[in-house]
N, C-alpha and C positions, 0 to 999 in steps of 0.2 A: 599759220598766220604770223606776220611777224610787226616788229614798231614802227617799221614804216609804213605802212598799207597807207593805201588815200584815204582815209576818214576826213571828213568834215565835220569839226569840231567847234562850239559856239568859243567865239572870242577867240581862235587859235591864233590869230595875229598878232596878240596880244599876252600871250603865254612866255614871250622873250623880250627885252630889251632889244629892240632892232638891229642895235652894237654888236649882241651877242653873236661869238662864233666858239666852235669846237673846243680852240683852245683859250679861250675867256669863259668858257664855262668849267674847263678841267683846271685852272688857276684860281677861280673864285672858290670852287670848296674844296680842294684840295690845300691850299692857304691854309686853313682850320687848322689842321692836323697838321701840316709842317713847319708854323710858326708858333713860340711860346705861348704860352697861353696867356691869355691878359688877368690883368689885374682883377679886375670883374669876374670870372671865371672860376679865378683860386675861391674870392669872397664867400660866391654863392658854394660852389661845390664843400667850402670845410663849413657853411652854415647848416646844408643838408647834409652833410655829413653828421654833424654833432647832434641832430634832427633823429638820423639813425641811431645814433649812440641810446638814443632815450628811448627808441624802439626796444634794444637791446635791452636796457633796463626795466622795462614794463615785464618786457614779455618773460625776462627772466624771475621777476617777483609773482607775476601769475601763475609761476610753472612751480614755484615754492610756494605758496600761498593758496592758491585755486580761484575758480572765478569767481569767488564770492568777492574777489576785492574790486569786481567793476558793478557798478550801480543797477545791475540786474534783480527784480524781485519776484516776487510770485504771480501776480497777472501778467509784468512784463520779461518774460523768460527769455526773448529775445530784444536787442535793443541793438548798443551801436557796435556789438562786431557783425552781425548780419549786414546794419545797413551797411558798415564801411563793404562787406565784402559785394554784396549787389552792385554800390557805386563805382566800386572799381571796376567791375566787371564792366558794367557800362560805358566807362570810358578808353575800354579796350578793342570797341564798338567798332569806332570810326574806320581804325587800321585795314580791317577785314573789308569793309566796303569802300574806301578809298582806295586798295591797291586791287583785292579781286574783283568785286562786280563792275567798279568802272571800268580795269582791261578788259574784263570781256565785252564790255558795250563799247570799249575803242575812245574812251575818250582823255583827250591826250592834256588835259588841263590838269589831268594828277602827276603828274612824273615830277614833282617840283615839290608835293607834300606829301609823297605819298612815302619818301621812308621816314619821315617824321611819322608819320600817323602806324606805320607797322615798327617803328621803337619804339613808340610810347604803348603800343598793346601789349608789346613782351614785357615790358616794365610792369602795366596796370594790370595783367592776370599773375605777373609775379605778385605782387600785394594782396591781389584779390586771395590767389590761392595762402596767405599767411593766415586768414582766418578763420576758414572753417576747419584748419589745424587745429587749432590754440582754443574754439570755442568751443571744443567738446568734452571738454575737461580733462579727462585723462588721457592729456596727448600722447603719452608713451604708446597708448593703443591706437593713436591715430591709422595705424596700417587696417585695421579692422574695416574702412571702406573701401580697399580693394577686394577683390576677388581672387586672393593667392591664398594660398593653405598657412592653416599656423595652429599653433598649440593647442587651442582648443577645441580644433574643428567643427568651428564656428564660421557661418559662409553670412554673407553681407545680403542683407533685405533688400530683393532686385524690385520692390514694387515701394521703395521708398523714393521718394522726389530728391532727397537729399543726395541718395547713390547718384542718381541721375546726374547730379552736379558733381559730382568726380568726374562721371566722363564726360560729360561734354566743356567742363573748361580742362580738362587736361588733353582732350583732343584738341581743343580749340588751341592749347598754346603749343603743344607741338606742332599742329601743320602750320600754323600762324610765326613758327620760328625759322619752320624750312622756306617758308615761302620768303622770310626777310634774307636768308640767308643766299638762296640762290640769289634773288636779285641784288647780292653785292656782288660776287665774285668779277665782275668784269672791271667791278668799282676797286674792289682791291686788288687788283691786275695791275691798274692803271699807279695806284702806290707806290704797289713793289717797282717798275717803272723809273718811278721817279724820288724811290729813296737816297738818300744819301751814306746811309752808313748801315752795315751787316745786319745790325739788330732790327730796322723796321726793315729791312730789303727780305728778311729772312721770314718775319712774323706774318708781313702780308703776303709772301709768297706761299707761304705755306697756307693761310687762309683764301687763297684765287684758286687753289688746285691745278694748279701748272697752266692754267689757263693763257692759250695765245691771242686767242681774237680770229680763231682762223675760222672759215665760211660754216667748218662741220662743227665747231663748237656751236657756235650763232645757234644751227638748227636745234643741235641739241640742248642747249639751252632755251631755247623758244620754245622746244615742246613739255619739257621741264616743268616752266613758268606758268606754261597754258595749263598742263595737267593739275597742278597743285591752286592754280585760281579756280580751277571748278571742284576742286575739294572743297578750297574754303568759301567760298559763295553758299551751299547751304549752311553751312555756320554762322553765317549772319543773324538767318532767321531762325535756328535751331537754340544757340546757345542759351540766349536770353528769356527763349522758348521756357527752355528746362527750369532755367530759374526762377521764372516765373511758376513754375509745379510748386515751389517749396510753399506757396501761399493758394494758390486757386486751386490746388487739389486738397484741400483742408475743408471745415464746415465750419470754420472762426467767420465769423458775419465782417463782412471788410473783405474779406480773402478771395472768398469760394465765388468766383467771377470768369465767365470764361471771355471778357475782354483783356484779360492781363498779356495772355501771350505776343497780340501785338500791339499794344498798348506798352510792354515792356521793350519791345524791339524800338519801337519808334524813339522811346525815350533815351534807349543805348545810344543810337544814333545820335540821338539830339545832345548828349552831355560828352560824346566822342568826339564829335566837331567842335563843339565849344574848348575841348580841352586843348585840341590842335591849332585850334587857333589862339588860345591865350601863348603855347610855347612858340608857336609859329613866328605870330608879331616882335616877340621878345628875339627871338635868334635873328627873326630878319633885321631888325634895327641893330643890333650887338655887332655880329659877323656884316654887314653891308651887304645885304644879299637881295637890293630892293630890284636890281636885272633879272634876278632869276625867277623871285615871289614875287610877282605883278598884283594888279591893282584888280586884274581879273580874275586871281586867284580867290581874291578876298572877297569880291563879289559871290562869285558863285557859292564858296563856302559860308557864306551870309543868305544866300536863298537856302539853300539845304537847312538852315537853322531856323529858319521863318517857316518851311514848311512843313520840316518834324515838329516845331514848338506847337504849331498850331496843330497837328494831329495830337496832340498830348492834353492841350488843351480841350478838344472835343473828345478824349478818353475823359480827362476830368467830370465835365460835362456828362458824359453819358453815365459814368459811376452815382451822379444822382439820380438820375432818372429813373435805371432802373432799379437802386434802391425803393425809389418811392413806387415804381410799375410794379416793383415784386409784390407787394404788400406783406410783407415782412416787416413785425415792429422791430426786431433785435437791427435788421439791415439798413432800415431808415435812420434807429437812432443811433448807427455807428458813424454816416455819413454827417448829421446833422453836427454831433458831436464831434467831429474833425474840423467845424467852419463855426461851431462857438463855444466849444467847452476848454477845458482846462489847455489844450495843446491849439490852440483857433490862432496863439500868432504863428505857428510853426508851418502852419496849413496858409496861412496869410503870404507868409516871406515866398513859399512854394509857389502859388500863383502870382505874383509878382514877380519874381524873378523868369518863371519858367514860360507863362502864359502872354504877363503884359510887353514884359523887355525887350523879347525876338519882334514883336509888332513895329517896332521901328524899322524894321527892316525892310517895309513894302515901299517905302523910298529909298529911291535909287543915290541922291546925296547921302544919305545916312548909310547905305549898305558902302559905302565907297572912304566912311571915315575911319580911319586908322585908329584914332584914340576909343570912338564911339565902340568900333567893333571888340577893342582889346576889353572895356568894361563891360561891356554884354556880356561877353564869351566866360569875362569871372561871375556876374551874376548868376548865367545860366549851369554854372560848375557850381554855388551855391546852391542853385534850387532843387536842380536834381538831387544833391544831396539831402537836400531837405523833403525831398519827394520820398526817399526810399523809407526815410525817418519817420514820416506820416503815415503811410502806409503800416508801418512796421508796430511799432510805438502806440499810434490812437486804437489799433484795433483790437489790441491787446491791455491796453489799463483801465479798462471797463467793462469787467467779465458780464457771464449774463446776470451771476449775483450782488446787489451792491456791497454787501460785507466784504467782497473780492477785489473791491476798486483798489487801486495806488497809481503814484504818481513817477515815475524814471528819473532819476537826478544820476549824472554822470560822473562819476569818480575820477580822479587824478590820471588813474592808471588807464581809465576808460579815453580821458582826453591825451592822453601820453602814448598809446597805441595808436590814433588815428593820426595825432603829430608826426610820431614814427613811421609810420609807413607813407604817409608823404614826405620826411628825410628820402627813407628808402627808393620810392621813385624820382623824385631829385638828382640823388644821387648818382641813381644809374644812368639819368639822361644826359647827365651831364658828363658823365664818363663817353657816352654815345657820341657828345657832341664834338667832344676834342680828338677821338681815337678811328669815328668812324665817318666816312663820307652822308653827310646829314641830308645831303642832296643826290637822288640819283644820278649820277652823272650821263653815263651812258642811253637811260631813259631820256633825259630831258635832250639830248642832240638829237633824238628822232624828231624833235617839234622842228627843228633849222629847216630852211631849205636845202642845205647843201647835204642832206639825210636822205633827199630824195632818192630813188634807183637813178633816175631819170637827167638828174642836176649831174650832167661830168665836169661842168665848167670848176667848178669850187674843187680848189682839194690843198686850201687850207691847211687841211686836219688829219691830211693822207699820213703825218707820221706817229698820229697817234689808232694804232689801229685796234685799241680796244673801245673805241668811242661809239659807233652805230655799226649794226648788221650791214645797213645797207654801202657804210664805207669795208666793211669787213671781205664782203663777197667781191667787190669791185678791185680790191687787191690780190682776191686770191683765181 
């Protein structure tokens, strides 16, 4: 199967700037990377830079100190490096199902976000994975959740949920790395190409793998791509899966729920897209890239967020119900106590943001506003975070004994970690943004017509022959 096939794709008319050809698509984000970087760019990259600095510093007073210097107490044994590590996790969500389950359903409306959305997962399961390092306290031992031999011969508890979250986010970020990686090499083909001087002629030739663009690459690379998206396709629904064990295979009242697993996926989804689209909007207005990110882009990724939200919301929803269905006092009054006891604004801001916000969305002027969609997309990256925090937090400072109650206040180093590791993913996207084609290239010339087998009239583009399969085979 390859990117030009004839799919019939909603709005595909509308996927390019009419203007758009071959090589105004290989000059608009190639541009990025070949010219200085702006003013703007330095600003933010040394602010997330100094962002990370203070990661550094957290985490290295934690690591002399111990976790006792973050606002953890004895009901609440887990607080905000769990939740930061969930949140992350979830917003490493979108990547997986923007680049693999839409190719395989063919729909060609992603080729324009979709390595945005597989950057930002290698970033957010980097982050993700910084914290179940550091929260175990004696990180020296942190090797102790793999399953390799060591001095004590001591083997890792395979019926722990916890384990389970090693591999499935370290699988997830390796095949989720090779899959970013193939789908550059034709990208950075096209670089090496059109470097100007040894040191990027050399650095991106050696990252394309001698790649020519000739007919047998194509294929082999087509089958490449296809094989490693139906690896990462069941990781969509797997990952978040697991992480949701850390809680529903527990008998803490709040927890032990067997709606978590897709309840947890839909929400990945839902704070995935939202994240993609807050850096989305920002890089399209910065870079000029409103030819390439259409208006149908944002559309669509504005339904997806109306229709996860609203699955989140009838998760909500059904976690009272059958709290109260169970007849369980300890389950009832863990619910109740999310919606008015000591944490009731935190549970407040959560459905506000996550429930009421995306409900704008079922108009079509509103799904179509630029500014409108960029504050959603930050509310909805609030709420989830405030979703994991609720979950996490009420269900634990109100043991079943009341002598046991307490209340979570965050420490310095606790807000200086979560600061930190958003430096850190900052940082790295925006290293992404200047060094690496931010836009598919080669994908998005499959939407052209002149991409077609079919189209001989057009050949524009014929001298750039790593641009589309279907110009690739017709040259050779």
């Amino acid at each position: 199967m390859s990117f030009h096939a004839p799919i019939r794709a909603i709005g595909e008319k509308d996927l390019v700037a009419p203007k758009s050809s071959f090589r105004s698509i290989t000059e608009a984000v190639s541009r990025v990377s070949e010219t200085p970087a702006p003013k703007g760019w330095w600003i933010a990259f040394l602010t997330a830079l100094s962002f990370t600095g203070v990661l550094g510093l957290a985490v290295g007073y934690l690591f002399w100190r111990g976790i006792g210097v973050w606002g953890n107490n004895s009901p609440v044994a887990w607080a905000w490096d769990i939740t930061n590590f969930v949140w992350w996790v979830g917003i490493g969500h979108a990547g997986t199902l923007i680049s693999a389950v839409l190719f395989l359903f063919r729909q060609k409306w992603r080729t324009s976000i979709n390595r945005f959305a597989e950057a930002m997962t290698i970033f957010a399961v980097i982050c993700a994975l910084l914290f179940p390092g550091i929260h175990v306290g004696r990180v020296w031992h942190a090797y102790y959740l793999f399953p390799i031999p060591n001095q004590m011969g001591a083997w890792p508890n395979f019926k722990s949920p916890l384990l389970w979250d090693v591999f499935a986010v370290s699988t997830y970020f390796t095949v989720s790395l090779l899959f970013w990686y193939v789908g550059l090499i034709p990208d950075f083909a096209t670089l090496r190409d059109r470097a100007k001087n040894a040191t990027r002629r050399f650095s991106y030739g050696f990252l394309a793998l001698g790649w020519r663009g000739s007919n047998r690459h194509w294929q082999t690379y087509e089958r490449a791509y296809m094989i490693l998206a139906a690896l990462s396709t069941p990781l969509v629904l797997s990952v978040h899966s697991v992480v949701s064990f850390d809680f529903a295979t527990s008998v803490e009242p709040g927890w032990h729920t067997t709606i978590f697993p897709p309840y947890f996926v839909a929400g990945a989804v839902f704070s995935g897209f939202a994240m993609v689209m807050t850096l989305l909007l920002i890089a399209r207005a910065v870079f000029k890239l409103t030819d390439l990110v259409t208006m149908t882009h944002i559309e669509l990724m504005n339904k997806i967020m109306l229709a996860t939200g609203t699955l989140v919301g009838y998760a909500y929803a059904m976690e009272f119900f059958i709290a109260w269905y169970s007849g369980n006092q300890y389950e009832r009054y863990v619910f109740i106590n999310r919606a008015t006891g000591p944490y009731a604004w935190a549970y407040w801001i959560m459905i506000t943001c996550n429930v009421i916000s995306p409900q704008l969305f079922w108009s079509k002027r509103l799904r179509t506003n630029i500014p409108l969609s960029f504050v959603v997309s930050i509310f909805i990256n609030i709420g989830m975070w405030f979703e994991r925090f609720v979950i996490i937090v009420t269900s634990l400072h109100r043991d079943f004994v009341p002598s046991s109650w307490g209340y979570f206040h965050p420490t310095l180093i606790d807000i200086g970690t979560y600061l930190g590791s958003l430096g850190l993913f900052f940082t790295l996207f925006l290293l992404f943004l200047r060094w690496v084609p931010m836009i598919a290239i080669a994908e998005l010339k499959s939407v052209l017509p002149e991409a077609s087998p079919h189209h001989g009239e057009h050949q524009d583009g014929a001298s750039e022959e790593h641009g589309t399969p279907a110009l690739a085979a017709e040259g050779n």
